[in-house]
N, C-alpha and C positions, 0 to 999 in steps of 0.2 A: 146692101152691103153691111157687114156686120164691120163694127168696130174695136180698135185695142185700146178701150179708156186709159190704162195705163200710161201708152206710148201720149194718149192726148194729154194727158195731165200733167207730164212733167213736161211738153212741148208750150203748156201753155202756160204750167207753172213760170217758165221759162222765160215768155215772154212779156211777163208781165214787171222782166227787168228793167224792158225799156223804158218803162213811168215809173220806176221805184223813185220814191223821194223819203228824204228823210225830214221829219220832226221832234225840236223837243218839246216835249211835256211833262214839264214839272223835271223831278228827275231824271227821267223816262226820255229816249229817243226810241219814238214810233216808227215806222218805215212801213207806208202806205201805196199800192198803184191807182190809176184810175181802172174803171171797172168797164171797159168795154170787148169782152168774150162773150160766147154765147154764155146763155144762163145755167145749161148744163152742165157746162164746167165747171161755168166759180161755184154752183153748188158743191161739187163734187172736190174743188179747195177746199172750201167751206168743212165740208162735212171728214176730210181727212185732217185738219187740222190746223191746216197753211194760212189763211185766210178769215178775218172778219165774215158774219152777216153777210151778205152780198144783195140781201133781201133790203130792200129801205128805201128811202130818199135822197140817202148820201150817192155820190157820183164816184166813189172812192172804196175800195178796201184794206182795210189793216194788215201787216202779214205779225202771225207770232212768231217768236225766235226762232225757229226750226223753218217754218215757211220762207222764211227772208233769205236765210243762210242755205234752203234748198233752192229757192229761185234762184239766187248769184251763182251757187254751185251746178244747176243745170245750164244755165244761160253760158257760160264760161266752155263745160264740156261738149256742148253742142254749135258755139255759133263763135265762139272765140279763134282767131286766126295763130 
């Protein structure tokens, strides 16, 4: 079966609302999930932009400003009632 990474990516970007947490750091509030997706994916965050590393020892990844505010914004248009 061939795949629509696109349609995965924002489905998964997506879900990875349901862990978002927030912290502060220093000035800084971070906004992390836990990192339990296949690996393909959170590469595939990772490498658009959305996402910390995914690659490590942490159990966790970072979202950058745009990732954060894409994940809420897909979670909302897809699964929101």
């Amino acid at each position: 079966m061939e795949y629509d990474w696109d349609k995965i990516e924002a489905a998964g970007l997506a879900l990875l609302f349901l862990t978002m947490q927030e912290e502060k750091v220093g000035p800084v509030t971070a906004k992390w999930a836990w990192k339990g997706m296949d690996w393909e994916l959170m590469n595939r965050l990772h490498e658009k932009g959305w996402i910390s590393d995914p690659k490590g020892k942490a159990k966790s990844v970072v979202f950058s400003e745009e990732g954060a505010r894409r994940c809420e914004e897909l979670f909302r248009g897809m699964f929101a009632k």
